[in-house]
mmCIF file of the N, C-alpha and C atoms, coordinates in Angstrom:
data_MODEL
# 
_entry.id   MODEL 
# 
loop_
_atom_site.group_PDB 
_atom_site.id 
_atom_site.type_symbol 
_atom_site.label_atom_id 
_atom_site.label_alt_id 
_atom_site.label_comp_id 
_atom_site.label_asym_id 
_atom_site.label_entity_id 
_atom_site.label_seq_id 
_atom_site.pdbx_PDB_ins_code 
_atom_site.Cartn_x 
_atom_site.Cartn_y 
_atom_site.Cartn_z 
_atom_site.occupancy 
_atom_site.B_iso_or_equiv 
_atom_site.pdbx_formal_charge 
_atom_site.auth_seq_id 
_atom_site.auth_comp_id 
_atom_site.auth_asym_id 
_atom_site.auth_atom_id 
_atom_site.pdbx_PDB_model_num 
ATOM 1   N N  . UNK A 1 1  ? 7.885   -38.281 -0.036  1.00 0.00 ? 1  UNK A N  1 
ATOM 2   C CA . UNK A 1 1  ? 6.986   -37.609 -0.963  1.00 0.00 ? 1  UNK A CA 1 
ATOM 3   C C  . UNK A 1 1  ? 5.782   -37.031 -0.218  1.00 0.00 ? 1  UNK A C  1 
ATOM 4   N N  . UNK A 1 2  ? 4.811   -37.372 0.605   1.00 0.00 ? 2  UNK A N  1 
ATOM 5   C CA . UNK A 1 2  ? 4.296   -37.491 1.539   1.00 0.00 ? 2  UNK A CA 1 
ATOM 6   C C  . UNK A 1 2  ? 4.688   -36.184 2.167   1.00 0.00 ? 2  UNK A C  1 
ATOM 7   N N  . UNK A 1 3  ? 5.360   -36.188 2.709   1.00 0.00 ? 3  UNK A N  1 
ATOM 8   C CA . UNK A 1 3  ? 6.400   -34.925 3.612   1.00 0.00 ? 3  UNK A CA 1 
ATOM 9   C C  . UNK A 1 3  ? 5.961   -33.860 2.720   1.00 0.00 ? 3  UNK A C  1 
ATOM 10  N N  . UNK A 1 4  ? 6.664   -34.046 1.522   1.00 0.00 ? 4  UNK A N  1 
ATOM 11  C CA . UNK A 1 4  ? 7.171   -32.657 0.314   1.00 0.00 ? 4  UNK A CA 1 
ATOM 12  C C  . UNK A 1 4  ? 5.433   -32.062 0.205   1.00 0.00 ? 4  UNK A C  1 
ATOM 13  N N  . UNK A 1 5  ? 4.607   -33.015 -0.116  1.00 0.00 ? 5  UNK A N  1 
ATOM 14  C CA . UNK A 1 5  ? 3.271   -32.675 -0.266  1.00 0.00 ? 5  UNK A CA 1 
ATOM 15  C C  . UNK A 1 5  ? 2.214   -31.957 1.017   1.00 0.00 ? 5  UNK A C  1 
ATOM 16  N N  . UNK A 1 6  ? 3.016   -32.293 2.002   1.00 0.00 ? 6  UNK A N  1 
ATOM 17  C CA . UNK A 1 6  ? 1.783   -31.836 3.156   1.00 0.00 ? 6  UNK A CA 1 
ATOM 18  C C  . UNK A 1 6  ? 2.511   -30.016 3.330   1.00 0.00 ? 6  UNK A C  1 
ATOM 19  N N  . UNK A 1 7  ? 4.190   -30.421 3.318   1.00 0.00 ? 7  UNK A N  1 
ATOM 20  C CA . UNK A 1 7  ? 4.842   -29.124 3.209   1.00 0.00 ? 7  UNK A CA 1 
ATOM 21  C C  . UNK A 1 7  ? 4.457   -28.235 2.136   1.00 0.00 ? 7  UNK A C  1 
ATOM 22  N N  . UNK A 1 8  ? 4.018   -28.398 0.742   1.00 0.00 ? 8  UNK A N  1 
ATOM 23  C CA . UNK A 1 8  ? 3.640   -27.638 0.018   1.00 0.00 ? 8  UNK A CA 1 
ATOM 24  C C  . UNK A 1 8  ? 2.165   -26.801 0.190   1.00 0.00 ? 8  UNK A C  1 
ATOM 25  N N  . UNK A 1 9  ? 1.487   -27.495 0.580   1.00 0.00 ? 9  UNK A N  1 
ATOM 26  C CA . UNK A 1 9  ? 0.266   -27.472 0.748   1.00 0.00 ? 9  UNK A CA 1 
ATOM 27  C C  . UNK A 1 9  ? 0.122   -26.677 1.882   1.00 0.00 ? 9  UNK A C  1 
ATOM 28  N N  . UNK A 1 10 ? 0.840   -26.488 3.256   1.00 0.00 ? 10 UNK A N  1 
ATOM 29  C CA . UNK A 1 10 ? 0.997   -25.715 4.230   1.00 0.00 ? 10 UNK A CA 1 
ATOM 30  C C  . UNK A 1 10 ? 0.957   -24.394 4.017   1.00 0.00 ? 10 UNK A C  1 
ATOM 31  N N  . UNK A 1 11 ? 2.038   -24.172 2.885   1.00 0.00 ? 11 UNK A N  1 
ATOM 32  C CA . UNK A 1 11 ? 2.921   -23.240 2.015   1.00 0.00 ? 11 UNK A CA 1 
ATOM 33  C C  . UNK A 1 11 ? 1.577   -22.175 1.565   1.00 0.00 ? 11 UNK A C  1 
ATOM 34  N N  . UNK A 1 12 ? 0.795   -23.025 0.791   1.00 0.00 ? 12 UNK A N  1 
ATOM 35  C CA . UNK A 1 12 ? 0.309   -22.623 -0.284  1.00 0.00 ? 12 UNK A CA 1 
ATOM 36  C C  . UNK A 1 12 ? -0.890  -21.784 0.684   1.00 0.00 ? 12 UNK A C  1 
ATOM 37  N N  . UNK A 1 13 ? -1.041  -22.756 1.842   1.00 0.00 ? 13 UNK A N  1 
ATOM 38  C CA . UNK A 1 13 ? -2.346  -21.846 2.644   1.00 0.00 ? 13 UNK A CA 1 
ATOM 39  C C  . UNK A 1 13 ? -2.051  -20.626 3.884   1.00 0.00 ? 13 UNK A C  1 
ATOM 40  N N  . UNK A 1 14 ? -0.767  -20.723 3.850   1.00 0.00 ? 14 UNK A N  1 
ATOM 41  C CA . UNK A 1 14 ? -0.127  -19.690 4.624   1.00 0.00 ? 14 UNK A CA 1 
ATOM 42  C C  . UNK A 1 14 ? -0.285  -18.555 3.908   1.00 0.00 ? 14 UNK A C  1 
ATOM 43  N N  . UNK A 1 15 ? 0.361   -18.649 2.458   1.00 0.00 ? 15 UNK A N  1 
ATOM 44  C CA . UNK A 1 15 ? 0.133   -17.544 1.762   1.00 0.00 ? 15 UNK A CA 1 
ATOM 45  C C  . UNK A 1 15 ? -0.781  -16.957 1.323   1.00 0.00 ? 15 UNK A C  1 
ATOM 46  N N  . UNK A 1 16 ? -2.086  -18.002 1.586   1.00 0.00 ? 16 UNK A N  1 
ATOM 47  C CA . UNK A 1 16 ? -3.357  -17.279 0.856   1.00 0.00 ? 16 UNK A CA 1 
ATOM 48  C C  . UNK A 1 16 ? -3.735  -16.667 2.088   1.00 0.00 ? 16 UNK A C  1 
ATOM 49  N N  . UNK A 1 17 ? -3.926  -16.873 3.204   1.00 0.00 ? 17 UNK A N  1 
ATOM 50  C CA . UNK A 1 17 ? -4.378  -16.475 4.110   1.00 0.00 ? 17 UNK A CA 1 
ATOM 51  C C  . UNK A 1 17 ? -3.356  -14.804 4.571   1.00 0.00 ? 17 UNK A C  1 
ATOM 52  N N  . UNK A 1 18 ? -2.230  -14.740 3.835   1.00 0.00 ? 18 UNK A N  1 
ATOM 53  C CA . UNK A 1 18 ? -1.592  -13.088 3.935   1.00 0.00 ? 18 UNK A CA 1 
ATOM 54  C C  . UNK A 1 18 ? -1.559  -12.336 2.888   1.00 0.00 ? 18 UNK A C  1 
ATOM 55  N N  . UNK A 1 19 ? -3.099  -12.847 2.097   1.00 0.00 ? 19 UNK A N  1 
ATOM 56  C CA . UNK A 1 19 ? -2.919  -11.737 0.796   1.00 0.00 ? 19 UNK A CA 1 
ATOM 57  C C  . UNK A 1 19 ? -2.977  -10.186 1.612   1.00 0.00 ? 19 UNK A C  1 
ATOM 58  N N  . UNK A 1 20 ? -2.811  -9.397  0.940   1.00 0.00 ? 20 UNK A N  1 
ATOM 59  C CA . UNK A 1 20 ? -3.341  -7.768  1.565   1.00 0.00 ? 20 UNK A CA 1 
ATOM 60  C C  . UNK A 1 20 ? -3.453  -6.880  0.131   1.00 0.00 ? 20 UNK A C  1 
ATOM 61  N N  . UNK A 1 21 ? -4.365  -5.967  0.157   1.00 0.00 ? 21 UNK A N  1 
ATOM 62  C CA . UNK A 1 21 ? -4.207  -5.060  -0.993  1.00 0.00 ? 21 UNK A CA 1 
ATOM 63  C C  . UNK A 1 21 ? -3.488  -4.015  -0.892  1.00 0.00 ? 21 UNK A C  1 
ATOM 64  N N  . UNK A 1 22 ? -2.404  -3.238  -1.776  1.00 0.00 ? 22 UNK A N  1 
ATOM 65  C CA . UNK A 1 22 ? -1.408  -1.998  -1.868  1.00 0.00 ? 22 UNK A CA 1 
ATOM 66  C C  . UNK A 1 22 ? -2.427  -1.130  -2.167  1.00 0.00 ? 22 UNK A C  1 
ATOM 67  N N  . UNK A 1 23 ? -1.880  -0.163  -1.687  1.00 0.00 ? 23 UNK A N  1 
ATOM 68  C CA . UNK A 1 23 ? -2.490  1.139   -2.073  1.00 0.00 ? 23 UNK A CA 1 
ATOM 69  C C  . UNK A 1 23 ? -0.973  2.057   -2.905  1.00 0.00 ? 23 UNK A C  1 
ATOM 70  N N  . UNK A 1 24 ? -0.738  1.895   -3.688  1.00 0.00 ? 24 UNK A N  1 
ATOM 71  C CA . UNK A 1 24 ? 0.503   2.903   -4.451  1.00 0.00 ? 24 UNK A CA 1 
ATOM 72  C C  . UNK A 1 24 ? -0.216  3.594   -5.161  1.00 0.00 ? 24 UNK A C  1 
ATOM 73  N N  . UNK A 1 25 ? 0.839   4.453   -5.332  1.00 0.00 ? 25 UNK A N  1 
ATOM 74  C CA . UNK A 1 25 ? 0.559   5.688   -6.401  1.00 0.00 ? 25 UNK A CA 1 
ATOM 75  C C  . UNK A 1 25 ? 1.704   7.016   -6.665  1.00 0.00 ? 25 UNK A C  1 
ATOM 76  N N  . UNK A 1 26 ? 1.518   7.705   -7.599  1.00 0.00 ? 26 UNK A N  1 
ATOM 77  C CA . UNK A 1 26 ? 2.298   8.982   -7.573  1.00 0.00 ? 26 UNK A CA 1 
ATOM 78  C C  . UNK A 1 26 ? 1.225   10.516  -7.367  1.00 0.00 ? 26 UNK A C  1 
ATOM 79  N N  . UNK A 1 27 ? 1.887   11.076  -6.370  1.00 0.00 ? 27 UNK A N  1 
ATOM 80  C CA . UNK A 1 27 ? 0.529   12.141  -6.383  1.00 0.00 ? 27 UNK A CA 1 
ATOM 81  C C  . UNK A 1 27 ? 1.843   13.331  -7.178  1.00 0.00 ? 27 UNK A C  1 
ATOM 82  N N  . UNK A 1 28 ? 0.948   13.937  -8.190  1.00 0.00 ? 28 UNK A N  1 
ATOM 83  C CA . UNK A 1 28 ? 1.131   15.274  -9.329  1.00 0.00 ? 28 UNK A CA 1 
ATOM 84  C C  . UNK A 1 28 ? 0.135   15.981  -8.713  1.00 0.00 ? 28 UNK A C  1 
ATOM 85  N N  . UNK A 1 29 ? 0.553   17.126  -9.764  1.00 0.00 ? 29 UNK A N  1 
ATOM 86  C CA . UNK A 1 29 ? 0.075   18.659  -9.126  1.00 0.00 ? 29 UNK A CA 1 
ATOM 87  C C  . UNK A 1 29 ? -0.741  18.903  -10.370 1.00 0.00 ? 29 UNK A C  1 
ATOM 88  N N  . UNK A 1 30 ? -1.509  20.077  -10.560 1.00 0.00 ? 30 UNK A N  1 
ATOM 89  C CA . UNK A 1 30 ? -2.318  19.994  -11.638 1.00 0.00 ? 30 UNK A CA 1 
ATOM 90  C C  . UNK A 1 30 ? -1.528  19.687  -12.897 1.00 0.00 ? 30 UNK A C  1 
ATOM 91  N N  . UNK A 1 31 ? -0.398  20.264  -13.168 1.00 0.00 ? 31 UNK A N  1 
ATOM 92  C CA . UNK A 1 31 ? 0.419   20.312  -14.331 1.00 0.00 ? 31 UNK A CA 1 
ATOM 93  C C  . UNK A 1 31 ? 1.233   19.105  -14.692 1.00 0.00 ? 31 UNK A C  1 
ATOM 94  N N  . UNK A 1 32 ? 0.761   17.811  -13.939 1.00 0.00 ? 32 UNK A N  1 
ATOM 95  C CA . UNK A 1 32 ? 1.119   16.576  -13.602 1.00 0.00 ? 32 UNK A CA 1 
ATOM 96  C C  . UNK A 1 32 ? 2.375   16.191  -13.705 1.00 0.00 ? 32 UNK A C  1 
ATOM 97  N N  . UNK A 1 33 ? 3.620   17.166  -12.972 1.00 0.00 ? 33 UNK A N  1 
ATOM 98  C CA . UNK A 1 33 ? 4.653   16.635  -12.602 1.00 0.00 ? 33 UNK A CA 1 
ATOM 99  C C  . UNK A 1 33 ? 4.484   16.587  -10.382 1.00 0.00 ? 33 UNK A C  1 
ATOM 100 N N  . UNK A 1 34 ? 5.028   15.797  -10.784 1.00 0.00 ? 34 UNK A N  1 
ATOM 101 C CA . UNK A 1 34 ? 5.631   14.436  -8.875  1.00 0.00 ? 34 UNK A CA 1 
ATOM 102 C C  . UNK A 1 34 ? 5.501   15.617  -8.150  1.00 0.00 ? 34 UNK A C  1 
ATOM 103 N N  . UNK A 1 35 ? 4.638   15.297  -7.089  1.00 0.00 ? 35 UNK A N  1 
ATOM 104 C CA . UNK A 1 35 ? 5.088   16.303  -5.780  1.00 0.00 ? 35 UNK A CA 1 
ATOM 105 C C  . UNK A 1 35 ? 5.575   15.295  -4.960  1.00 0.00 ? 35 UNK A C  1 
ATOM 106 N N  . UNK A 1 36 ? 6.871   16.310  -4.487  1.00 0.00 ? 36 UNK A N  1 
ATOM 107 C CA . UNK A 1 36 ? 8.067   15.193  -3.693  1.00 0.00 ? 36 UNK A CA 1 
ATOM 108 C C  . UNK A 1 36 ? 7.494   15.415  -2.371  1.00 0.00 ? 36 UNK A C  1 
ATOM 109 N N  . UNK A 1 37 ? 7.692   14.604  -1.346  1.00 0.00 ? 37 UNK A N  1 
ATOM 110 C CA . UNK A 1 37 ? 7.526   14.415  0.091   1.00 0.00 ? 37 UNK A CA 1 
ATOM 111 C C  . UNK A 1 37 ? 5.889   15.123  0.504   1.00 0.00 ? 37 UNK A C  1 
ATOM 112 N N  . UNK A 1 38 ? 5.088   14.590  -0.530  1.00 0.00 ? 38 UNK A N  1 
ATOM 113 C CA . UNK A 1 38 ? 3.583   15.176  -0.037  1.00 0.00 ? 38 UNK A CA 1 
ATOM 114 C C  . UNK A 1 38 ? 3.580   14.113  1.123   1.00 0.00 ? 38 UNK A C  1 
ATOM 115 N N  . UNK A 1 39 ? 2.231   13.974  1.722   1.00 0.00 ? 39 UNK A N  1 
ATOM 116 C CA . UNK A 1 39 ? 2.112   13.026  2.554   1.00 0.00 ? 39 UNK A CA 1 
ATOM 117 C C  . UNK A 1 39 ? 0.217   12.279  2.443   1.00 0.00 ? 39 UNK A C  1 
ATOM 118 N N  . UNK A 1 40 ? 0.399   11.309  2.508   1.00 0.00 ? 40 UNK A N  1 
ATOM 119 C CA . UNK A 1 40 ? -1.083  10.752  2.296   1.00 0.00 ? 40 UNK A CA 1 
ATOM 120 C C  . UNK A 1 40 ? -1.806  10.137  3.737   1.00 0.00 ? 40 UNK A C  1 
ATOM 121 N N  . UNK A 1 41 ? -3.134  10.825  4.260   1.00 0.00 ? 41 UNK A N  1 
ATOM 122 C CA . UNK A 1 41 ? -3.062  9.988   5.267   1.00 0.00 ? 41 UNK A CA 1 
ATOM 123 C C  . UNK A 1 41 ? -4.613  8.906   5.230   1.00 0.00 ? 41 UNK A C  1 
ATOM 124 N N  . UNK A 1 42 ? -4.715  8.328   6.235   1.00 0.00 ? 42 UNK A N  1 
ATOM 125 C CA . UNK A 1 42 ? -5.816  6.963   5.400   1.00 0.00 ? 42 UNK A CA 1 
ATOM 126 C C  . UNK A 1 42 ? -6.862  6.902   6.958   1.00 0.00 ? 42 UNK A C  1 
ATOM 127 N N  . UNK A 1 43 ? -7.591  7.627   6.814   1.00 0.00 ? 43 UNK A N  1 
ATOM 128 C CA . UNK A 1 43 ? -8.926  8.043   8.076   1.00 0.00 ? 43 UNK A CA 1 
ATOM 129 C C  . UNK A 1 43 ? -9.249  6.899   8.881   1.00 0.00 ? 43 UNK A C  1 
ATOM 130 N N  . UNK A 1 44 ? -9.730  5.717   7.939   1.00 0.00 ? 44 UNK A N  1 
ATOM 131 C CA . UNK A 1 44 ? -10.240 4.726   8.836   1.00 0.00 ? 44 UNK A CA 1 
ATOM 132 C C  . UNK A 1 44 ? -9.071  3.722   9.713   1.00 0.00 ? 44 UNK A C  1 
ATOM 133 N N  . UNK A 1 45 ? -7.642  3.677   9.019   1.00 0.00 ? 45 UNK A N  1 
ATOM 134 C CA . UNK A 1 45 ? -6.970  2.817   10.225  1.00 0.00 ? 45 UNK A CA 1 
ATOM 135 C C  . UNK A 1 45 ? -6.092  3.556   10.589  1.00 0.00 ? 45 UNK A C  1 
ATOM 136 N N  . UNK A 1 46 ? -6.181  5.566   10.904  1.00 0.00 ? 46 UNK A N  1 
ATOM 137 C CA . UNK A 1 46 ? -5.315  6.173   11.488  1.00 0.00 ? 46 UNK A CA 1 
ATOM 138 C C  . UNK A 1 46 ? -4.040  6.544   10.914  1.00 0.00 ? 46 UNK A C  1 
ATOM 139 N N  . UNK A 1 47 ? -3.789  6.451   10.160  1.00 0.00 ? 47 UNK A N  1 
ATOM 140 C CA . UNK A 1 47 ? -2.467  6.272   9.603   1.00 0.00 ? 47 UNK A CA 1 
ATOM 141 C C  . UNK A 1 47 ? -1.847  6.781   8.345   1.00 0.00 ? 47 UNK A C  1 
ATOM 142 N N  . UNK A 1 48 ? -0.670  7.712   8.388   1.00 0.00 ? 48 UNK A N  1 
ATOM 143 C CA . UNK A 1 48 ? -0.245  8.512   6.915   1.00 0.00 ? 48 UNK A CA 1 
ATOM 144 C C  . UNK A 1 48 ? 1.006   7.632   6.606   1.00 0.00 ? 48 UNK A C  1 
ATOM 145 N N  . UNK A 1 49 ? 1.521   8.708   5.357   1.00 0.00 ? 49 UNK A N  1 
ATOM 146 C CA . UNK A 1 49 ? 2.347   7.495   5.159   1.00 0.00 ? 49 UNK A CA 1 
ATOM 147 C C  . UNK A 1 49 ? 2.908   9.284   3.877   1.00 0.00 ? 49 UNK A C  1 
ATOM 148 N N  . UNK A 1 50 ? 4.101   9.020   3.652   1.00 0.00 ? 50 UNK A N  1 
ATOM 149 C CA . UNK A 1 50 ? 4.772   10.239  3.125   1.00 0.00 ? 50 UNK A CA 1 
ATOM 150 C C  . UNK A 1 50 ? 5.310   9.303   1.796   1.00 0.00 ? 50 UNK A C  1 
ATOM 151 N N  . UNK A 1 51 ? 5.376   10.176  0.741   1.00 0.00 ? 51 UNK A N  1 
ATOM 152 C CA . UNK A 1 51 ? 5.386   10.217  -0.527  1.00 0.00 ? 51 UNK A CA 1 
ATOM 153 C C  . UNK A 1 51 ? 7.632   10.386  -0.512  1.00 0.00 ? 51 UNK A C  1 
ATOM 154 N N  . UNK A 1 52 ? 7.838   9.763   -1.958  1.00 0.00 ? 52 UNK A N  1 
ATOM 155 C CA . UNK A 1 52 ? 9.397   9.927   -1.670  1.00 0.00 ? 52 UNK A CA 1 
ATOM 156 C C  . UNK A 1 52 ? 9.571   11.125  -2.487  1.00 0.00 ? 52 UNK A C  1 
ATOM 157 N N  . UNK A 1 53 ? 11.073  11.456  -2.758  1.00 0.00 ? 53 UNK A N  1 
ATOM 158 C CA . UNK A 1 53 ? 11.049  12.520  -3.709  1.00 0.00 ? 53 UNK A CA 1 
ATOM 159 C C  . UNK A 1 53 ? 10.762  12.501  -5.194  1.00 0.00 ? 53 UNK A C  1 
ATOM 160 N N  . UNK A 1 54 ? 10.360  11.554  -5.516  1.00 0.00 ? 54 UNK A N  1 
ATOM 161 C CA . UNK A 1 54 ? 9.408   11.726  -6.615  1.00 0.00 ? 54 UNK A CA 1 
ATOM 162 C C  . UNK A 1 54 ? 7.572   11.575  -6.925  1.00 0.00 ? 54 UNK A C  1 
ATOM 163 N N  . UNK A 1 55 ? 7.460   11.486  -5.483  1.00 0.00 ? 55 UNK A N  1 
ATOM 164 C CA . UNK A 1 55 ? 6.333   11.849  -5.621  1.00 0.00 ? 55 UNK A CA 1 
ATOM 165 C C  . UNK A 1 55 ? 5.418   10.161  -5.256  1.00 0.00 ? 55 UNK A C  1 
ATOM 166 N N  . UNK A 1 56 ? 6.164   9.377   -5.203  1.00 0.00 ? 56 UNK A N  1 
ATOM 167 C CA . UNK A 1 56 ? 5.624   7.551   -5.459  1.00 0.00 ? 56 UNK A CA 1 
ATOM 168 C C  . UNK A 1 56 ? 5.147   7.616   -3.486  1.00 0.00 ? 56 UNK A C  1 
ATOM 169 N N  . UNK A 1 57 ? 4.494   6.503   -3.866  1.00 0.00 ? 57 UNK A N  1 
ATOM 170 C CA . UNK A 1 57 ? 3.842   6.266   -2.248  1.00 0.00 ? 57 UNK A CA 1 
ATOM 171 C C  . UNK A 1 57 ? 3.456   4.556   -2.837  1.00 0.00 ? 57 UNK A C  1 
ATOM 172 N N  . UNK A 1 58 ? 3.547   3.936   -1.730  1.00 0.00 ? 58 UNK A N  1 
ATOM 173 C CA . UNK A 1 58 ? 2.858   2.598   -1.420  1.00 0.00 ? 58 UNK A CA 1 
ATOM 174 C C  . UNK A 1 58 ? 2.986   2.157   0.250   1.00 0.00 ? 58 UNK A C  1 
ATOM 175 N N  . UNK A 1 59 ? 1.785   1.413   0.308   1.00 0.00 ? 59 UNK A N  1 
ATOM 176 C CA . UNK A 1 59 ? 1.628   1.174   1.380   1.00 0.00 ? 59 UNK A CA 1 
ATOM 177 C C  . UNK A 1 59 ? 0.824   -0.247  1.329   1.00 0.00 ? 59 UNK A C  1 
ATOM 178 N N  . UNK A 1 60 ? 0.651   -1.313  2.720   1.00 0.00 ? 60 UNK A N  1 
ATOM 179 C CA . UNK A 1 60 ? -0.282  -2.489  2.174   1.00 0.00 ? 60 UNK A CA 1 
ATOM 180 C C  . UNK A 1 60 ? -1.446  -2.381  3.372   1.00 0.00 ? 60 UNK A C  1 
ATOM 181 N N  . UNK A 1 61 ? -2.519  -2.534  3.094   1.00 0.00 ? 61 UNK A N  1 
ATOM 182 C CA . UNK A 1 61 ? -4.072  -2.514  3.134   1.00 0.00 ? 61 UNK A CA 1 
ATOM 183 C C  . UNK A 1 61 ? -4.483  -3.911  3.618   1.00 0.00 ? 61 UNK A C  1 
ATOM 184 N N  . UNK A 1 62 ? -5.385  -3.871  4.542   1.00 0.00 ? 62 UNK A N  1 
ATOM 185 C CA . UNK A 1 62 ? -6.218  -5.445  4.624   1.00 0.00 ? 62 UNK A CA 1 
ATOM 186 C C  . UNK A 1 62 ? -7.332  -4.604  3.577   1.00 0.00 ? 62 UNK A C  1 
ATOM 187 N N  . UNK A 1 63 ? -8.406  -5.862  2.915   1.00 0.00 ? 63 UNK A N  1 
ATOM 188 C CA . UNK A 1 63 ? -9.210  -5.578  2.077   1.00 0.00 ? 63 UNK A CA 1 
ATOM 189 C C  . UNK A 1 63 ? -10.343 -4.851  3.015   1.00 0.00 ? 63 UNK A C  1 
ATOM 190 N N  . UNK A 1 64 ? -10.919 -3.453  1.819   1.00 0.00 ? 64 UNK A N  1 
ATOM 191 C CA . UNK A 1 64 ? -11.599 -2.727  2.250   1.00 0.00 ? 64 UNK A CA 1 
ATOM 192 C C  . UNK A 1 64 ? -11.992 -1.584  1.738   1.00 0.00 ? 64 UNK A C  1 
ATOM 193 N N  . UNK A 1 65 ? -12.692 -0.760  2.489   1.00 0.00 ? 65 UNK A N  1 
ATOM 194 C CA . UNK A 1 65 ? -12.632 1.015   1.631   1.00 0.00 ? 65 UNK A CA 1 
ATOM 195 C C  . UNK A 1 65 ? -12.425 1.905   2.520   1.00 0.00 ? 65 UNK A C  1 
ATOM 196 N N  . UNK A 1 66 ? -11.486 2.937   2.105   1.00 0.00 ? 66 UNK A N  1 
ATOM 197 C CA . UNK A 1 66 ? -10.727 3.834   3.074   1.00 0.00 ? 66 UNK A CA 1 
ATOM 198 C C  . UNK A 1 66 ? -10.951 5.170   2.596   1.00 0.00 ? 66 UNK A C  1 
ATOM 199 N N  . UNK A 1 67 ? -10.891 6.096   3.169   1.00 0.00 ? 67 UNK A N  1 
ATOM 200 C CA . UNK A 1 67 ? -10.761 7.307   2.822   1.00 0.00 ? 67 UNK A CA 1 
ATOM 201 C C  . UNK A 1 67 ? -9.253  7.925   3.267   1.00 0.00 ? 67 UNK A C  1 
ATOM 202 N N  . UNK A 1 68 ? -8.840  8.718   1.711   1.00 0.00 ? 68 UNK A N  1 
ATOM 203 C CA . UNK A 1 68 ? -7.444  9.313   1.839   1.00 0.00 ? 68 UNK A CA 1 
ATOM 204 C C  . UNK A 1 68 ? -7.243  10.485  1.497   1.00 0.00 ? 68 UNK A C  1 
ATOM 205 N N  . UNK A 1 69 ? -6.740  11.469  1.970   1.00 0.00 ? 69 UNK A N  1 
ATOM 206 C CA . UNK A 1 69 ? -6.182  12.698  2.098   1.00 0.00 ? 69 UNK A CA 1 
ATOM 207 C C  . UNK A 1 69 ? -4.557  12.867  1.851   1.00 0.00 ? 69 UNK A C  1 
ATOM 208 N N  . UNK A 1 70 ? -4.748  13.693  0.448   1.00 0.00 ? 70 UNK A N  1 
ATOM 209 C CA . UNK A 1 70 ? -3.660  14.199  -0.073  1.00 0.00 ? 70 UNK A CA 1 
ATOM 210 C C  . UNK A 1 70 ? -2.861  15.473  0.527   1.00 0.00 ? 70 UNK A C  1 
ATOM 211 N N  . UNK A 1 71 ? -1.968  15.709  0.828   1.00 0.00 ? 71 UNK A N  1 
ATOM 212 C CA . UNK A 1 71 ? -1.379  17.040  1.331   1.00 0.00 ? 71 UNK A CA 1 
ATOM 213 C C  . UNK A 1 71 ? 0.339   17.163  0.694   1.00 0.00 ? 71 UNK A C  1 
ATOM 214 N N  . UNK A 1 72 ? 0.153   18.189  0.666   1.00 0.00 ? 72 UNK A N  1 
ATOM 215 C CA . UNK A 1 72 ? 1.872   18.715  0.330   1.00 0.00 ? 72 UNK A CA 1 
ATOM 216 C C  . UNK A 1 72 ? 1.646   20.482  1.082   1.00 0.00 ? 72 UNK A C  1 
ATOM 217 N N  . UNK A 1 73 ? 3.235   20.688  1.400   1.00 0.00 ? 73 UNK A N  1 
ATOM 218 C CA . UNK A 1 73 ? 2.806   22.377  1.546   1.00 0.00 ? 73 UNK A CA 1 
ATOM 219 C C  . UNK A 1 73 ? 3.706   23.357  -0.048  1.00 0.00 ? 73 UNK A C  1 
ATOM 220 N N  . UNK A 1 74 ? 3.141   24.174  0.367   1.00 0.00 ? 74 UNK A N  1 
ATOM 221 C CA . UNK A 1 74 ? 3.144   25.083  -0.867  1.00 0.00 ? 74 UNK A CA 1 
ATOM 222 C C  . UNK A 1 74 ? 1.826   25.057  -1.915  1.00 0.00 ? 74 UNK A C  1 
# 
């Protein structure tokens, strides 16, 4: 019992210690249908990240504030 309890408890602080925040979303166009394969990129840790063909994006974040840039062509 002993065991089961120190193992849970391990568990429980492993996982708190890998929370992270998502950044998802769908980027639309003014007329708010999906722009497919836009691409989003995120200034402060370098890094884009491309939208699928409907337009959805997610990505995971350590906690913070970022600045992001929307793009598609056309």
């Amino acid at each position: 019992m002993k065991q089961f309890l120190l193992f849970t408890l391990s568990c429980v602080m492993v996982t708190a210690s890998l929370q992270t925040q998502q950044l998802k979303g769908v980027n639309v166009n003014k007329q708010g249908e999906p722009v497919p394969n836009s691409t989003i990129y995120i200034y402060e840790i370098a890094k884009g990240i491309a939208a699928d063909n409907l337009g959805e994006f997610q990505t995971a974040l350590a906690p913070g504030s970022y600045t992001c840039e929307f793009r598609s062509l056309g």
